[in-house]
Every structure is written in C-alpha cells, then in structure tokens.
C-alpha positions in Angstrom: 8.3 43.9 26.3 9.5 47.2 28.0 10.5 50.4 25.8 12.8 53.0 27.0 11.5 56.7 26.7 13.7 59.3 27.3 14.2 63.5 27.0 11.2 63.4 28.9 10.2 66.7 30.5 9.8 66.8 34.1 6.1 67.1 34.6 5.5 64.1 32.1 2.6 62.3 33.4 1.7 58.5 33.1 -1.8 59.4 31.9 0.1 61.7 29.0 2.3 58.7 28.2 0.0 55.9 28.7 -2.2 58.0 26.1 0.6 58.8 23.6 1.4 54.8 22.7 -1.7 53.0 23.3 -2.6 53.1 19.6 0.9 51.2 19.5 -0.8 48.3 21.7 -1.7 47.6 25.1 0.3 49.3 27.7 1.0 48.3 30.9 3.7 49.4 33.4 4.9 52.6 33.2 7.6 53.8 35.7 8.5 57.7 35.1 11.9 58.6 36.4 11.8 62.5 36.1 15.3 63.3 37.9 16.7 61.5 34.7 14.4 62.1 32.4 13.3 58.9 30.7 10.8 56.1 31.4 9.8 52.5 31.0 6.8 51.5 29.1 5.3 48.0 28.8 4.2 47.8 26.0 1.9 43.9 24.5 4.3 42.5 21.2 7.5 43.1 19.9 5.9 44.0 16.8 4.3 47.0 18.6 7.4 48.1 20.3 9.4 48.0 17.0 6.8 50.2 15.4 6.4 52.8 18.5 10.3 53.1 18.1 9.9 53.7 14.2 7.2 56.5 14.7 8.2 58.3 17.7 11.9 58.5 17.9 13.5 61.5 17.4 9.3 63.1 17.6 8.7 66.3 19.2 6.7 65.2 21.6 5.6 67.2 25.1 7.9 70.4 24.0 11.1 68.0 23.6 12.4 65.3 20.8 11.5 62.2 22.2 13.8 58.9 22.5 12.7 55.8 22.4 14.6 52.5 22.3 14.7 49.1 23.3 16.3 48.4 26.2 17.4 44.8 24.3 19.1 46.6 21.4 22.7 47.2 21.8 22.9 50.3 19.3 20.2 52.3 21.3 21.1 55.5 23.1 21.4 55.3 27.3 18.1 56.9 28.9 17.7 60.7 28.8 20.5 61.5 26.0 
C-alpha cells in the first residue's frame, strides 16, 4: 500500500521519513519529489496506512503541517496542497 505525503519541505530526506512512520509498520519505497513537495511511502497493511493517516495528518512535522492521504481515497487532497 502506498501513502501520499505532502507539504513536504525541500530538504526532506528519506532517512527522516523512513524514520517518522516505521512505528506505523514496515516501510518500503519511498520516492521524494521535492519540486512538488510531497512523497510516496510504502507502507506493509492497510490497517497501518489508515492509522499513519489518523496520527499524522494535518501534524507539524519537519517545520510544516504534514498531509497525508491515500492515494485510493477519492476525498483526499492532491499532493503538496
């Protein structure tokens, strides 16, 4: 399952996002897309993805409020906004 991570700052790392949800599960994947500031993160189970979504969302998070979705849902926001 892939989560959508966006109002990223620029200098965002994979190491700072891989930290910030593995106690949500295993990650795997994680492909950073700084010009548009969002991501995609693999994260293991739906179960886990619903409850990154729950905690993090809307989180001040690396200086900015964090957005997180999945990319399935229809009534999630588009990447970076």
């Amino acid at each position: 399952m892939t989560l959508l991570v966006g109002n990223l700052p620029s200098e965002v790392t994979e190491a700072n996002l891989r930290e910030l949800l593995t106690k949500f599960g295993r990650v795997g994947n994680i492909d950073i897309f700084p010009e548009a500031s969002f991501a995609t993160v693999a994260i293991e189970g739906e179960a886990n993805e619903k409850r990154a979504v729950e905690e993090l969302n809307s989180v001040e998070k690396f200086g900015q409020k964090l957005k997180l979705f999945r990319p399935d849902r229809a009534d999630g926001p588009g990447p970076g906004g």
